[in-house]
N, C-alpha and C positions, 0 to 999 in steps of 0.2 A: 294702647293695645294694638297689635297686628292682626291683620288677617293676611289666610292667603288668600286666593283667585276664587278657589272654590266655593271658601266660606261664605265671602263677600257675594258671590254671586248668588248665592243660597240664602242670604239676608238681604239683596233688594228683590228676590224671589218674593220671600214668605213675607217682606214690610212694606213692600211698596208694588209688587205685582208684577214686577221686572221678569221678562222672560231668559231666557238664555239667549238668543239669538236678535234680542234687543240693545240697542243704541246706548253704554252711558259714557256719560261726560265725565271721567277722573280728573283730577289734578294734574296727574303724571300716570304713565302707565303701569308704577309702581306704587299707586297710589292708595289710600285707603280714604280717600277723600271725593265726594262729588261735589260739581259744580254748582251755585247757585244756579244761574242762566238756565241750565237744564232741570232742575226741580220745577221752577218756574214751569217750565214747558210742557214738564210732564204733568203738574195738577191741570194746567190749561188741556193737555190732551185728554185726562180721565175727565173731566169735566165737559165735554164736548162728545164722548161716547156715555156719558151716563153713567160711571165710575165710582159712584161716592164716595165707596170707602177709600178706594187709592185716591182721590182728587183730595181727600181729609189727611191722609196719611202726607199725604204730600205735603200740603200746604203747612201740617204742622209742624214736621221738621225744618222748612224755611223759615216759619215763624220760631221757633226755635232759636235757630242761628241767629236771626235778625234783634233779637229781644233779648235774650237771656244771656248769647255771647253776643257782643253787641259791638267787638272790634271790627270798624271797617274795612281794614285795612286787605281782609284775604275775602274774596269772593268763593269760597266754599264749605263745607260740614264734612265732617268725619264722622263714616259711616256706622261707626260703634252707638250712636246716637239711637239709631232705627232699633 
């Protein structure tokens, strides 16, 4: 499934608390994919302000990736996930 710019930004909006004028880490800047490294970062950052819900949200789409698709070979999730 594709998203465009808008969408995507409209779904780590409403699933993980992503602002518009916030930092993410895509694949490519054509990407529909984010970074592990950066999910990472950002539970660790919800988590350090008190966040729960997004520090949960976060963590379990890394858990997600890490578990259930369990190829190691690409260090990212596709956003459709959220």
């Amino acid at each position: 499934m594709s998203y465009n710019k808008k969408e995507i930004r409209g779904l780590l909006n409403s699933e993980l608390g992503i602002m518009g004028d916030q930092e993410v880490d895509f694949v490519t800047s054509a990407s529909n994919r984010v970074l592990l490294g950066w999910l990472e970062r950002l539970h660790h950052t919800y988590l350090a302000s008190y966040s729960y819900m997004w520090a949960t949200r976060a963590y379990l789409l890394h858990l997600l990736r890490n578990t259930i698709f369990s190829n190691k070979s690409s260090m990212h999730v596709h956003i459709s996930y959220l």
